[in-house]
LUMMI-119490 format. One record per atom (N, C-alpha, C): x, y, z. Coordinates in steps of 0.1 Angstrom, whole numbers, plus 2048, in hexadecimal, padded with zeros to 3 digits. Layout:
N
XYZ/...
end
This chain:
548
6C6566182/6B8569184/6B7578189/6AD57F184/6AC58F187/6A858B197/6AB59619D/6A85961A9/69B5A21AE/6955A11B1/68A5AD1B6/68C5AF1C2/6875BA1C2/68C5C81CF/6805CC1D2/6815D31E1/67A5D91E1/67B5E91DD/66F5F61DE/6746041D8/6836061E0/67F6081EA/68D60D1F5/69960A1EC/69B6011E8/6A95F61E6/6A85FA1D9/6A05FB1CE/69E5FF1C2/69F60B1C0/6996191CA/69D6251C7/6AE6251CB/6B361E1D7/6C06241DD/6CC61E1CB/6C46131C4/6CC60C1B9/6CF6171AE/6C161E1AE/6C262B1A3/6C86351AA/6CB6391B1/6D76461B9/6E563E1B9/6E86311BA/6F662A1B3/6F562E1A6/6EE62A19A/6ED62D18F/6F263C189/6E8643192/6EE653190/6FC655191/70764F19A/71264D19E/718650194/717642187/71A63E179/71B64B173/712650176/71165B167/718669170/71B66817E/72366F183/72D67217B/733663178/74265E176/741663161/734665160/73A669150/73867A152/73C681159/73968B15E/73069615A/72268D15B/718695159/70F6A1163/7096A9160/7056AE16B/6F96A8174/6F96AC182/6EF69F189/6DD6A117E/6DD6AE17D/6CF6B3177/6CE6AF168/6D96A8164/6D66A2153/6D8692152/6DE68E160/6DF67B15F/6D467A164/6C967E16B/6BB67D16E/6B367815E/6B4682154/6AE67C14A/6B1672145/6BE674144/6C366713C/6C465B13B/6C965A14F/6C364C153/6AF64C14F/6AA65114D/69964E14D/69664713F/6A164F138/69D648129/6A063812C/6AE63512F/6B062712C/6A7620138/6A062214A/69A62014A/68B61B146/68662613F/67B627137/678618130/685617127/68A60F11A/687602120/68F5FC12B/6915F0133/6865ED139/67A5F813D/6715F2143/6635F2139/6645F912D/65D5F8122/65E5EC11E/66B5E411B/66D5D6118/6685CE122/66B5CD12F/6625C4136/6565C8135/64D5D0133/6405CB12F/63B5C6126/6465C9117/6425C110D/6445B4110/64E5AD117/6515A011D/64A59A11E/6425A212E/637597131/628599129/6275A2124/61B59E114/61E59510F/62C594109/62F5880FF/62C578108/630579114/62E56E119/61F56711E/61757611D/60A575122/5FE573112/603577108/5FB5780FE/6035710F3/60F56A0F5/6155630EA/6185670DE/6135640D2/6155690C4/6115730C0/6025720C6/5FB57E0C3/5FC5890C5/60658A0D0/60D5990D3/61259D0CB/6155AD0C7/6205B40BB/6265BA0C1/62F5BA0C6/6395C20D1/63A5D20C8/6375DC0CE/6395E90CA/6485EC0BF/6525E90C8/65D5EA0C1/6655E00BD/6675E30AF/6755D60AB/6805D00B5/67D5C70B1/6895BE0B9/6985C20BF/69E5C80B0/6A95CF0B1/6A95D70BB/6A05E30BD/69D5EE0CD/6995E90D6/6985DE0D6/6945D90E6/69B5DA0EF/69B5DE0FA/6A85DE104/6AF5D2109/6A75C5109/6AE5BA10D/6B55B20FE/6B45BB0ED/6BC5B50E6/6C95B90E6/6CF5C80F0/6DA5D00EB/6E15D20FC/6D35D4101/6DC5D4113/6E55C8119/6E15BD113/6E95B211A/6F75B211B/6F95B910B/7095B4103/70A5C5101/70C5CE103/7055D70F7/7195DD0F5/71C5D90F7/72B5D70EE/72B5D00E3/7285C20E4/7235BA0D6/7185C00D1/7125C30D6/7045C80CC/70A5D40C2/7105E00C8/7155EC0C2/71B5E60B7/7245DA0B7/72C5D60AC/7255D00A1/71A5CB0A5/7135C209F/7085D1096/70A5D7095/7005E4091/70C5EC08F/71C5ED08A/7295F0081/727600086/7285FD096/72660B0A0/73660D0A6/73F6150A6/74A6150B1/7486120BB/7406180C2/7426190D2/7326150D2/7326140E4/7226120E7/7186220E5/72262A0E9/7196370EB/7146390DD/71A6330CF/7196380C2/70B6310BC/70D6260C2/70461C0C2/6F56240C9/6F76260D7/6EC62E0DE/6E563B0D5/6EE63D0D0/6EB64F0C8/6E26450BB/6E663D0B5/6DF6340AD/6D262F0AB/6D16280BA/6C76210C0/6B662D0BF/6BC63B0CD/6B96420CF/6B064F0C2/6B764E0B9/6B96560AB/6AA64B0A4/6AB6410A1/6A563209D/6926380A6/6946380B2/6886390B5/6836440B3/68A64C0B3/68565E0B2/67E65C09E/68265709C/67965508F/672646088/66F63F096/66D636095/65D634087/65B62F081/64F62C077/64261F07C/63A621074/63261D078/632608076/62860507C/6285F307B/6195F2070/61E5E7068/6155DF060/6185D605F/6125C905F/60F5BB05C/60E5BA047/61A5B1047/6165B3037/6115A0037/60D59E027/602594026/60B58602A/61858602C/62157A031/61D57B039/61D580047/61E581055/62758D05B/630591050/63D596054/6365A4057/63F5A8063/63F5BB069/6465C0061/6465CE05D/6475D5054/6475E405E/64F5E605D/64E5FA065/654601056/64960B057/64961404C/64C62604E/65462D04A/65863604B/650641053/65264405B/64864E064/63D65505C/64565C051/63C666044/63365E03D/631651039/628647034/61D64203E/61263F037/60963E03E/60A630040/60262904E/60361B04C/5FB612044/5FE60603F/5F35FF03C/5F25F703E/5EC5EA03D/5E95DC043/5E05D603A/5DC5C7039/5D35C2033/5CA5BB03D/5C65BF044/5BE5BB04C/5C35AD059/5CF5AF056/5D55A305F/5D65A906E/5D75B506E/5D75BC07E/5CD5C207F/5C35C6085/5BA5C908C/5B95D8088/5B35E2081/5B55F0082/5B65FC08A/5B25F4099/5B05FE0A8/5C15F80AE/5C85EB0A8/5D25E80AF/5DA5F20A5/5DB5F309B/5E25FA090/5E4608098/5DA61009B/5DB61D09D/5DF6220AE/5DE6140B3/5E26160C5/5F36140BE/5FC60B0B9/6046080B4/60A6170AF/60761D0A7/60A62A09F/6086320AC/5FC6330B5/5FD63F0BE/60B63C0C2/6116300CA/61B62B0D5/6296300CD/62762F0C4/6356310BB/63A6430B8/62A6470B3/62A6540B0/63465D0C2/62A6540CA/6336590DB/6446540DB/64664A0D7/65064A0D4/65D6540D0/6536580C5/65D6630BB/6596720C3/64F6710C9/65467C0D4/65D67B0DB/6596710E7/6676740F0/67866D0ED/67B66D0E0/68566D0DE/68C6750D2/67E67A0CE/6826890C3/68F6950CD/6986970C4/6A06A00CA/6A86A30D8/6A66920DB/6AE6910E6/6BE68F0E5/6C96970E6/6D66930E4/6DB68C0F3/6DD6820EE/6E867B0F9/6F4682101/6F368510B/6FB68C114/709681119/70467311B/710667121/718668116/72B66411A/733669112/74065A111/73965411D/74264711B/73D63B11A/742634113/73E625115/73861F123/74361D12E/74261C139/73461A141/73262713D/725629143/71C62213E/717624131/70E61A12D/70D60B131/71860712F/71B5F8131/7145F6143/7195FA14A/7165FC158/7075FF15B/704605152/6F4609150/6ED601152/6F25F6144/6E65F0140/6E55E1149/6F55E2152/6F25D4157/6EE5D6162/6ED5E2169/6E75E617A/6D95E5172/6D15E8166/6C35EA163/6C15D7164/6C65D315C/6C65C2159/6C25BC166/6CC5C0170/6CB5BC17B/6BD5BA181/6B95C317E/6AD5D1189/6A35CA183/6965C218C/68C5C0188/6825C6191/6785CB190/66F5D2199/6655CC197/65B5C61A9/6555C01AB/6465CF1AA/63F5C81A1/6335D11A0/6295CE1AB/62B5CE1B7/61C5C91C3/6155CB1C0/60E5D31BA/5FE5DC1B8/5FC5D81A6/6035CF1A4/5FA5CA197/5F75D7189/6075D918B/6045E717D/6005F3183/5FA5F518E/5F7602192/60560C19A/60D60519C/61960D19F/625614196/62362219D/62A62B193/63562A192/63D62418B/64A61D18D/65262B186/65262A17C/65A63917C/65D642181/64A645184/64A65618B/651653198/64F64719D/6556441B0/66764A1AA/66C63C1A0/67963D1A5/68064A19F/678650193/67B65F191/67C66719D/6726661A3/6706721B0/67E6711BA/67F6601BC/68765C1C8/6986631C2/69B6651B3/6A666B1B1/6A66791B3/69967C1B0/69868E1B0/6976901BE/69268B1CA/69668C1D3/6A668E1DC/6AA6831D7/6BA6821D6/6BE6901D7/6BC6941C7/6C26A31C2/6BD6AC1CD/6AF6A91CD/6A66B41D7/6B06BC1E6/6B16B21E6/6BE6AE1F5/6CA6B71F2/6CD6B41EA/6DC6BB1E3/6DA6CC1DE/6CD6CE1DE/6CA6DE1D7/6CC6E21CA/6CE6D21C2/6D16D51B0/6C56CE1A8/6BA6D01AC/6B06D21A4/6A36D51A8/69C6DB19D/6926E81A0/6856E61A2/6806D419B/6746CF19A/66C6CB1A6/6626CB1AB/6566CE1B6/6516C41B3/64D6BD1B9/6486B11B9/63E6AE1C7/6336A91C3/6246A51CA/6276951D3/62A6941DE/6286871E6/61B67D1E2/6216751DE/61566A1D9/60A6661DF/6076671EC/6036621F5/5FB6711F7/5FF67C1F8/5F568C1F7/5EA6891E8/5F46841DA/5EC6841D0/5DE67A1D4/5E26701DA/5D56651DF/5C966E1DF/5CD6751F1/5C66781F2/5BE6851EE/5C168A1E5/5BB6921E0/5B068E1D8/5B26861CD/5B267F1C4/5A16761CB/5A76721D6/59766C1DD/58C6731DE/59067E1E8/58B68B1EA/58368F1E3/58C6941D3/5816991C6/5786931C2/57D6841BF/5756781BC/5726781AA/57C67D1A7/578679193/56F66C193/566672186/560665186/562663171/55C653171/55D651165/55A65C157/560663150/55866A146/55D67714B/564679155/569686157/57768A152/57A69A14A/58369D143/58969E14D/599699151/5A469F159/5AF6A5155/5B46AF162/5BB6B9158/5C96BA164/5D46BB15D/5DF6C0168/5E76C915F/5E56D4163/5ED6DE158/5FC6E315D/6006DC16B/6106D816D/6146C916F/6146C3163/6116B4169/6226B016B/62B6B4166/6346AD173/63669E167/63B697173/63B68A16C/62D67E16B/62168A16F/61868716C/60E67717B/61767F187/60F677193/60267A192/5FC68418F/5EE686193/5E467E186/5EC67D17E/5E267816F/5E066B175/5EE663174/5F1653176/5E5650181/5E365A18F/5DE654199/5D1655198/5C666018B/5BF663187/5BB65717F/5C2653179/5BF64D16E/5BC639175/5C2637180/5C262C184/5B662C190/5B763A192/5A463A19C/596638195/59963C18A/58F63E182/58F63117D/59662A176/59861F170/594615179/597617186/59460C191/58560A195/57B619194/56E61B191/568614185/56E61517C/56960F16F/56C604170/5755FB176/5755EC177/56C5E617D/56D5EA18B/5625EE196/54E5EA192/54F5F218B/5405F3185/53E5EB179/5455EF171/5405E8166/5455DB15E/53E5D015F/53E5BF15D/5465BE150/5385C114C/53F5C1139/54A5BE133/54F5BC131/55C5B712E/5605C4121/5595C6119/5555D010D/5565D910F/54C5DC119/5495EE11A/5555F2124/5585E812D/5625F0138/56E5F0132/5755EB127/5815ED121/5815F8118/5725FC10F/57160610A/56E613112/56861211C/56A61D127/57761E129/58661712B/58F61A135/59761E128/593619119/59E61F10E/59862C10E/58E630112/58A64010C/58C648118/58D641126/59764912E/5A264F12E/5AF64612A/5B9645127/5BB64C119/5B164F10C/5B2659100/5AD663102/5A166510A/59C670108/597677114/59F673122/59867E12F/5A167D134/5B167C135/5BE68213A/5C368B132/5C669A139/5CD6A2132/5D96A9140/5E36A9135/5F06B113F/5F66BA137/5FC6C213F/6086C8135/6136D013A/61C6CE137/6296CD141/6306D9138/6396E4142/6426E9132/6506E6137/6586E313F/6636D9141/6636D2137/66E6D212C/66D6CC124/6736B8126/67F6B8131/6836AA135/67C6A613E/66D6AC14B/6696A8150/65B6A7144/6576AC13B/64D6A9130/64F69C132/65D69612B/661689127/65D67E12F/66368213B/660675145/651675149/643681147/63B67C14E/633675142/63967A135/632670129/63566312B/64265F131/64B651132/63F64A13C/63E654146/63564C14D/62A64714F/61E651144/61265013E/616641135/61F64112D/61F634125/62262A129/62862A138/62861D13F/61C618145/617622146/60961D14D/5FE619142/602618134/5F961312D/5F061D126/5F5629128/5F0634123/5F563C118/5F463710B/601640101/5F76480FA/5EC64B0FD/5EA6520F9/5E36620FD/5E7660109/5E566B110/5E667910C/5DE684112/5E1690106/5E9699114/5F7693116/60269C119/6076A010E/60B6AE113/60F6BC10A/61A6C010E/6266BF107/62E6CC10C/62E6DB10B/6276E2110/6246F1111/6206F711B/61F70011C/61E70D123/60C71012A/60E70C134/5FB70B136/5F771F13E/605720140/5FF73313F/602739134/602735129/60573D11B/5F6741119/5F4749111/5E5750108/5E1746104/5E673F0F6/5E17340F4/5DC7280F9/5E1722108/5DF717112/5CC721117/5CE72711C/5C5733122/5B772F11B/5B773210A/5AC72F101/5AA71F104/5B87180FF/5B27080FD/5AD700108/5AE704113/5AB6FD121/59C703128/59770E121/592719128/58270D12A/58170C139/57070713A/5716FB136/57A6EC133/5796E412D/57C6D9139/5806D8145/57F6CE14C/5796CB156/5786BF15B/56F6BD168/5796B8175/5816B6174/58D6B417E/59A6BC17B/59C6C6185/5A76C5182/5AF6C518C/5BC6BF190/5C66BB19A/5D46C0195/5DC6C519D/5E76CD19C/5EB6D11A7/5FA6D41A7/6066D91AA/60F6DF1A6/60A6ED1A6/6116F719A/6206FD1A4/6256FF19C/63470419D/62D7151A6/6387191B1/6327221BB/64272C1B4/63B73A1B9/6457411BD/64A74F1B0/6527581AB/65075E1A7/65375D196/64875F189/64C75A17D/65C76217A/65F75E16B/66B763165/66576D15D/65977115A/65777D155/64677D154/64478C153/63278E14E/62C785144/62077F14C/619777141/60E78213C/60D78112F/604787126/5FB782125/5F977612C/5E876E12B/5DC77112B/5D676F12C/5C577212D/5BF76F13F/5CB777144/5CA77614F/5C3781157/5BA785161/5B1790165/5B679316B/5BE78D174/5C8791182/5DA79217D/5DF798178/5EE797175/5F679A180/603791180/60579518B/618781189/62378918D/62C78218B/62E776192/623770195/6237621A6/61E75719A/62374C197/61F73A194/61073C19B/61473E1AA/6077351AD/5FB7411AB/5FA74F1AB/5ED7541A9/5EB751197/5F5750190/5F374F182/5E7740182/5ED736187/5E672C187/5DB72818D/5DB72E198/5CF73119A/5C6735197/5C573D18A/5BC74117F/5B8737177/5C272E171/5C072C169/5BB72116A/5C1718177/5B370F180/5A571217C/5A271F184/596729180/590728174/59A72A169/59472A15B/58E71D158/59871215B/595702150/58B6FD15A/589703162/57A6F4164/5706F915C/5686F115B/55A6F3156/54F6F0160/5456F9159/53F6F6165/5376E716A/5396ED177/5356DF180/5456D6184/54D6DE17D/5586D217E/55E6D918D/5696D0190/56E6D319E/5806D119F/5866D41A8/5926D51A9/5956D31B2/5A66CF1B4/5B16CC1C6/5B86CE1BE/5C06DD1C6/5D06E11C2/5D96E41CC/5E16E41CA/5ED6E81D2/5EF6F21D1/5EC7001DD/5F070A1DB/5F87111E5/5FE7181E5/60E71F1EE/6067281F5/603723203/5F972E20D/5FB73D206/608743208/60874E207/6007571FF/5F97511F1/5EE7571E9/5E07551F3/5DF74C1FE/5D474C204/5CE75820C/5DE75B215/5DB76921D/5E477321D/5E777820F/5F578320C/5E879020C/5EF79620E/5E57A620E/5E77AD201/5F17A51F4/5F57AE1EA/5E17B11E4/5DE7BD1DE/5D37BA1D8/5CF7AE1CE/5D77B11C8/5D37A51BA/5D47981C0/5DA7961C9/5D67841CF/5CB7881D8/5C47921E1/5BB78E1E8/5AE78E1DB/5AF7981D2/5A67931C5/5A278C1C0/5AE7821C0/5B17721BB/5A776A1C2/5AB76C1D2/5A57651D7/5997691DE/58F7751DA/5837781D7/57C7711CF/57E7751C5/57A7691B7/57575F1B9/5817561BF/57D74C1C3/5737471CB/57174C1D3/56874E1E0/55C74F1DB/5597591D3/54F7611CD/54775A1C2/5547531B9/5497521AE/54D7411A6/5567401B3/55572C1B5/54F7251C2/55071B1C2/54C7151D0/55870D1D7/5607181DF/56B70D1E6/56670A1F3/5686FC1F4/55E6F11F8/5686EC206/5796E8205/5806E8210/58D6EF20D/5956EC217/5A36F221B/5AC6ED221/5B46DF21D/5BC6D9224/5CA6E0228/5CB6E322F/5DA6EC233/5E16E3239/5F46E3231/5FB6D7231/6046DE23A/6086D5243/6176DA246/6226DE242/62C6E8247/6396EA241/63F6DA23C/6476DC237/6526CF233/6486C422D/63D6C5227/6376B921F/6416BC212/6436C420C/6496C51FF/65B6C7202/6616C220C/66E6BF20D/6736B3203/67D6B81FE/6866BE1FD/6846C71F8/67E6C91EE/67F6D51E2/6796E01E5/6706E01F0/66A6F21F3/6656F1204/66B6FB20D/6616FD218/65670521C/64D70820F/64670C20E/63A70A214/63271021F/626711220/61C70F215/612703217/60970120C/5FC6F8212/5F16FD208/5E36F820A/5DC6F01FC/5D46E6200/5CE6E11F3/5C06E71F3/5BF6EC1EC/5AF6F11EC/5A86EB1DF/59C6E61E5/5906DD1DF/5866EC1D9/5846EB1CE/57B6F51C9/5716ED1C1/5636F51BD/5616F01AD/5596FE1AA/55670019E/551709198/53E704192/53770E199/52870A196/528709189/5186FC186/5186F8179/50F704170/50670A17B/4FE716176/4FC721181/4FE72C179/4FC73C17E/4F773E18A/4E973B18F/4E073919D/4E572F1A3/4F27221A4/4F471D1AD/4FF7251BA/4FD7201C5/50472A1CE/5157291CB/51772F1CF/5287341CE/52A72D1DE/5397341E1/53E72D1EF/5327331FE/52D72A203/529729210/52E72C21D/53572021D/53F72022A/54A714222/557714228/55E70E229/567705230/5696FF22C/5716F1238/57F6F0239/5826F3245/5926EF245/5956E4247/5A06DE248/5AB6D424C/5B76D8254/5BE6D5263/5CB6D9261/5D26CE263/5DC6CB257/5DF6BB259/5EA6BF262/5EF6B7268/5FA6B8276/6086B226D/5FF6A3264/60F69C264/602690258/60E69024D/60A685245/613678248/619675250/61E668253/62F66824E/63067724D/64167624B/647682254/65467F252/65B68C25C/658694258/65E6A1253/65B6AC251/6696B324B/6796A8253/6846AC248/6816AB23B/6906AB23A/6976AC22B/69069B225/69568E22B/693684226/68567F227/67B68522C/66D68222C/66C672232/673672238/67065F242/66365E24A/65F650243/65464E245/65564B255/64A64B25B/64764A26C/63B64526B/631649264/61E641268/61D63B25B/61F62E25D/61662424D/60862824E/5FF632255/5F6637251/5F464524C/5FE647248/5FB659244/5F5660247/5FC661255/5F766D263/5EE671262/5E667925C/5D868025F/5CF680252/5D8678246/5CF67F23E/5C967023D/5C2668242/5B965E23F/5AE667249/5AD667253/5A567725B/5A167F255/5AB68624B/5A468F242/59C689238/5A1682235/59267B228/58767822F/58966E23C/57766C244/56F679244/579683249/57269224F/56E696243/56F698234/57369E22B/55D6A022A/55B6AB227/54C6AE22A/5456AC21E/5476A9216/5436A4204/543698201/53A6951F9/53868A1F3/5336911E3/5366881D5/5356921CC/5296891C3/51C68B1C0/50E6881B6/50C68E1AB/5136891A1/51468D190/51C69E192/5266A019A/52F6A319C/5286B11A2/51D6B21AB/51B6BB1B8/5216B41C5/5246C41CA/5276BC1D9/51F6BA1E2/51C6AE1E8/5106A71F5/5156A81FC/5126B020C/5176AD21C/51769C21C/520699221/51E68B226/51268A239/51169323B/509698245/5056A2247/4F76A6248/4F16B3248/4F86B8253/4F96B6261/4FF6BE270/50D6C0268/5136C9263/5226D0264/5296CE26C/5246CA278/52E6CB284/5326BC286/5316B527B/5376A5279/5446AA278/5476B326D/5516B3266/55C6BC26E/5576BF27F/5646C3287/56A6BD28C/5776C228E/57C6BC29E/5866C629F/5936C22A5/59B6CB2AD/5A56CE29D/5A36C5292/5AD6CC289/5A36CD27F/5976D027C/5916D5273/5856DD275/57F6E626E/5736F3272/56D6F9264/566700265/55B70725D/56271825D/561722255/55F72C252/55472E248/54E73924B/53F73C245/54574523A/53F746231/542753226/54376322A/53C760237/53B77123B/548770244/54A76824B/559767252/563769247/56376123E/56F762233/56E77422E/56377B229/562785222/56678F22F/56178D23B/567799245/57A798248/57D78C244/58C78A244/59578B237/58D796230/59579621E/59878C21B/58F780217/58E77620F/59D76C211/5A376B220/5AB765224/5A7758225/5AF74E21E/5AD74721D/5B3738224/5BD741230/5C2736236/5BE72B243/5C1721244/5B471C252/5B872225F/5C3721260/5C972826F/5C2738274/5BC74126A/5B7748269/5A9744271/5A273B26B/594738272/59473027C/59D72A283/5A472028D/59B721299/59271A29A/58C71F2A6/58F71C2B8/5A07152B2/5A470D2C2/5B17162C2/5B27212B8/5BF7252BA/5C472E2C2/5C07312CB/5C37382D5/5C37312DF/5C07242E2/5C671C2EB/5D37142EC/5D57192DD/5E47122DB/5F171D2D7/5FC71A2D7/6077232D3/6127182CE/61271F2BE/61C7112B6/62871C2AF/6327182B4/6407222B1/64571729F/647721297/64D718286/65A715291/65D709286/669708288/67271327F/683713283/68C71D280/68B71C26E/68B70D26B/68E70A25C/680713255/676712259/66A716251/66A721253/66E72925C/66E73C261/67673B24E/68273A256/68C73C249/68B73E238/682731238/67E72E22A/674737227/66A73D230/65F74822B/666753229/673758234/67676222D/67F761225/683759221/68875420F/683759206/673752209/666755200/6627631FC/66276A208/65D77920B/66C780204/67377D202/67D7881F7/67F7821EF/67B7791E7/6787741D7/66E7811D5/65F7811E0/6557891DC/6537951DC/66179A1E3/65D7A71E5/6687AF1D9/66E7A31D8/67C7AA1C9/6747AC1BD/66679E1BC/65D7A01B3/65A7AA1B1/64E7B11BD/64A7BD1C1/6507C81BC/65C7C81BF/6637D41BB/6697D51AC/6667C91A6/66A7C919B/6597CC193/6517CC199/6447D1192/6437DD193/6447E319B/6457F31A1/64E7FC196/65A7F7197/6637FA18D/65A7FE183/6587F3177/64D7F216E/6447FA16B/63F7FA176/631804176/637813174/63E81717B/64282317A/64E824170/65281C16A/65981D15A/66A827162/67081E166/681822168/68781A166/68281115B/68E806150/68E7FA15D/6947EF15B/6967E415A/69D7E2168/69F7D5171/6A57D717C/6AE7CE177/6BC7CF17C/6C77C717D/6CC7C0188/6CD7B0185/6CF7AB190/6DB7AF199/
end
């Protein structure tokens, strides 16, 4: 009998796992994907499972029988032989090769399934449903993405074998009824691992920050959402299950609310990732949640091209952009140029909303109150000719392992018309502690996530066909000892500084020493930026190229 775990016991199962692919001596930053694929595979099959058990005949299980993971994982030594494969890995390159061009499903007039060559169109006689036909073709068509041009890196049998029976083993108890990110969790819990170790590069958003953000904004039904670093795609999944929980919420119908939540899931999540193996897994994860047809992109959301197609088109957008200095000049359609992730994206935030729409991003204080020109411009603009509305300022070590970077989420939105006011005053936050340490391991300490349930009560908005409402006319609801008001003319006499400790109005009663680890890591930061710097300067004044 499978045994069910809880995450703890389940993530510590997948860092054994990684062990495995230690032992076929892969590197730790390439058995990350490749455990995800078989993953993926094993827990794709259990949801076909319990369809089939829940809807009987009527079900059409996505994929042939033969790809299923519980026809080849059990034995998958007999199976390889049984398919006139040498080895299992030959078999795997088979399997794998099989779905990257998988074809489409038709019902022919026997009953019998029929999958027809990817390049042929489908047909049917009316025995399948023509909206089941084309959700069928979407799911497959994703298919042959994420397994187009994947070469198998595992090199021994061994491992596979060992794979499939620690996955067999492994059953995961869903508590929340489908709403739990099973992926993105036990993805994260290995990239953390690495995080630890210093061998991998990916940034990743605390689940429990994305909540609350996500509340904050408050998407509502009918609104486009946009993550143009989506990562393995936390902020869509958690988007897409707020919003869906609104539309359950409200509406009876049985009709309209399934055709509201399929046109959620087709037509108002957008991401786009340009990691090309983390592309993979946050599509893996969009399809586990029922979502295959989501419009994640592999590309480039500061290219020229991203710049036109995104320009003015969303009403949410949520993000956690990659901080720190690019690998080279973007040529974009950018007003502010300038070699930093986060001022780049913060334009381009700027650009995609439309108006009336609104935003919560993660941004690396330092663009808040750097004195270079082109970031205090940056953050003019903003001020000027959006409406930023709050300013949660996070503690050092929320983004441990991977960065000890200082960082703020800032709530914006962009007026729907010309004569509406721009920024007024502004609201801070200073959160002390989200309910974990602040090391390396991020251990939990408050099952209530230290301050930021406080931050949502205080949070001074409420949103009415997507304006912002005081939730109380007196402003001075929204104080206390860790939150305050700056006025626009405070902000504009302080060069458009945008950080809260700046407006702090108890801070001279207090005196808070960083700790040694966070001095350190800024000035880590501060000669990334200043090598940048000088690598601009160069440039400008034309004496050729710097050498590392």
């Amino acid at each position: 009998m499978q045994k069910i775990v809880d995450f703890k016991s389940f993530g510590e199962n997948l860092w054994r796992i990684a062990d495995v692919f230690r032992d076929d001596t892969l590197k730790t930053t390439e058995y990350l994907e490749e455990f995800s694929y078989f993953f993926f595979l094993k827990l794709w099959d259990d949801r076909e499972q319990s369809l089939e058990e829940e809807l009987g005949e009527s079900y059409i299980p996505y994929l042939p029988k033969e790809y299923r993971f519980y026809s080849w994982a059990e034995n998958p030594d007999q199976y390889a032989k049984s398919q006139k494969c040498d080895s299992i890995v030959s078999f795997i390159n088979k399997l794998f090769d099989h779905l990257a061009h998988i074809g489409d499903v038709v019902r022919l007039k026997n009953g019998e399934l029929k999958r027809l060559p990817p390049e042929k169109p489908a047909v049917t006689d009316g025995a399948i449903p023509s909206d089941k036909i084309q959700k069928i073709e979407r799911n497959l068509e994703l298919f042959r993405k994420l397994f187009r041009n994947h070469i198998l890196r595992v090199r021994y049998d061994p491992t596979i074998r060992e794979l499939c029976k620690r996955l067999i083993d492994l059953k995961i108890e869903e508590a929340t009824e489908g709403k739990w990110d099973v992926l993105g969790r036990a993805y994260e819990f290995v990239v953390q691992k690495l995080g630890e170790q210093k061998q991998y590069g990916q940034y990743f958003t605390p689940r429990h920050i994305v909540d609350y953000m996500i509340k904050a904004i408050d998407p509502e039904p009918g609104d486009m959402i946009y993550d143009p670093a989506a990562g393995t795609c936390g902020f869509l999944v958690r988007a897409f299950e707020y919003v869906g929980g609104k539309i359950k919420a409200r509406q009876k119908d049985y009709a309209i609310r399934e055709q509201m939540l399929r046109e959620l899931k087709e037509k108002h999540l957008y991401g786009i990732e340009k990691a090309p193996d983390v592309f993979k897994l946050g599509l893996m994860n969009m399809i586990l949640h029922g979502d295959g047809s989501t419009h994640m992109e592999e590309d480039d959301s500061l290219s020229s091209r991203a710049q036109d197609i995104h320009k003015a088109k969303y009403n949410i957008i949520l993000a956690n952009p990659p901080f720190g200095p690019t690998a080279q000049q973007r040529t974009a359609q950018f007003e502010h140029h300038i070699k930093l992730y986060e001022a780049l994206f913060a334009q381009h935030f700027m650009s995609s909303l439309a108006p009336g729409g609104r935003s919560a991003v993660v941004i690396k204080e330092g663009l808040l109150f750097d004195s270079k020109r082109v970031l205090r411009a940056i953050c003019k603009k903003w001020v000027e000719q959006f409406q930023i509305l709050a300013i949660l300022s996070l503690p050092n070590g929320v983004f441990n392992p991977y960065s000890g970077a200082k960082t703020s989420i800032v709530f914006f939105r962009k007026p729907l018309r010309k004569d509406e006011p721009r920024t007024e005053r502004v609201w801070f936050y200073e959160l002390k502690s989200d309910g974990r340490d602040l090391g390396a391991t991020r251990r939990l300490i408050d099952d209530h996530d230290g301050d930021l349930p406080d931050f949502f009560k205080k949070f001074p908005y409420r949103f009415e066909k997507g304006r912002p409402v005081l939730k109380a006319l007196d402003i001075s609801k929204f104080e206390s000892e860790q939150s305050w008001w700056a006025t626009i003319e405070e902000i504009s006499r302080n060069d458009y500084n945008l950080t809260a400790n700046r407006y702090c109005p108890h801070r001279a009663k207090t005196v808070e020493h960083e700790r040694p680890q966070v001095l350190i890591n800024r000035l880590l930061e501060l000669e990334d930026e200043v090598k940048t710097d000088l690598e601009d300067l160069l440039e400008m004044i034309g004496t050729g190229e710097v050498t590392p």
